[in-house]
C-alpha positions in Angstrom: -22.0 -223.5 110.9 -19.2 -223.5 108.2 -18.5 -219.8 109.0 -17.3 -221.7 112.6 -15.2 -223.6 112.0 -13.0 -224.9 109.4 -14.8 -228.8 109.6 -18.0 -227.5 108.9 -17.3 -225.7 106.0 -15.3 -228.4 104.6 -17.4 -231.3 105.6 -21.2 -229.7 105.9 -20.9 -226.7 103.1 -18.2 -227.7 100.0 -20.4 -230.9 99.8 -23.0 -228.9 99.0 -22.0 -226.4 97.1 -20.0 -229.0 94.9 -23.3 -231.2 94.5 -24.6 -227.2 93.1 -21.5 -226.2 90.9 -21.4 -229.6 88.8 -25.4 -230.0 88.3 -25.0 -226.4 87.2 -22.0 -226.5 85.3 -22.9 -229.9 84.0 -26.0 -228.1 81.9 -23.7 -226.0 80.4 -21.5 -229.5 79.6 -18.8 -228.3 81.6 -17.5 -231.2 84.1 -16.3 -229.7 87.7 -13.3 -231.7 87.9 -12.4 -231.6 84.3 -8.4 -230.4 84.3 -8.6 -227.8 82.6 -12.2 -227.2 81.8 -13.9 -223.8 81.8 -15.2 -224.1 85.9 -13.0 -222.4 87.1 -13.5 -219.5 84.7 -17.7 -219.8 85.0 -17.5 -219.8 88.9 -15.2 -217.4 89.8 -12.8 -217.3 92.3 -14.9 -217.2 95.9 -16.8 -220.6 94.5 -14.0 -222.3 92.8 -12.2 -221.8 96.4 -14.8 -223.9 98.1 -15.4 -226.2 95.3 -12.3 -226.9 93.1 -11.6 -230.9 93.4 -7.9 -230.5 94.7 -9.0 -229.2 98.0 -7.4 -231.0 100.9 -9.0 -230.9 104.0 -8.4 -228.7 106.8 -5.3 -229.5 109.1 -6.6 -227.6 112.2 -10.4 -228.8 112.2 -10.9 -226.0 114.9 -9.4 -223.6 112.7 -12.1 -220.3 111.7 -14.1 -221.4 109.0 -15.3 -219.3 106.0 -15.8 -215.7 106.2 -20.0 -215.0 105.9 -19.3 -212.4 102.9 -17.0 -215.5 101.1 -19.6 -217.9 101.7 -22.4 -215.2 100.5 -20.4 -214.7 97.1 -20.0 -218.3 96.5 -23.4 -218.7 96.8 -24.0 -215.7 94.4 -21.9 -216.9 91.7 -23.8 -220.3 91.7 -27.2 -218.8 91.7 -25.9 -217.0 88.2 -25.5 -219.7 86.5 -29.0 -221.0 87.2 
């Protein structure tokens, strides 16, 4: 659903990928929404787009959401720092 519309992937996916980034980042002892911590830098740029804690929500709820081949390299970059 979140590669439909911009809602789902801010409402139904970033939830869950953020719940992912900081349980994985936090065994590391890196904190997710740490200003200027090292997530960014561990996560790379497709997951730190979905995930990064200054993310405003979508204006056009309608809008396209996520791109399958984003959303597949997000996931990607979490599952490396398992």
């Amino acid at each position: 659903m979140a590669t439909q519309s911009a809602f789902d992937t801010h409402y139904r996916l970033r939830p869950l990928l953020r719940e992912l980034a900081a349980t994985r980042l936090a065994r590391r002892g890196v904190d997710l929404d740490a200003p200027g911590g090292h997530a960014e830098e561990l996560l790379g740029p497709d997951a730190w787009a979905f995930v990064r804690p200054d993310l405003v929500r979508p204006a056009e709820h309608h809008a396209a959401g996520a791109p399958l081949a984003t959303v597949e390299r997000a996931v990607d970059a979490l599952e490396r720092l398992a």
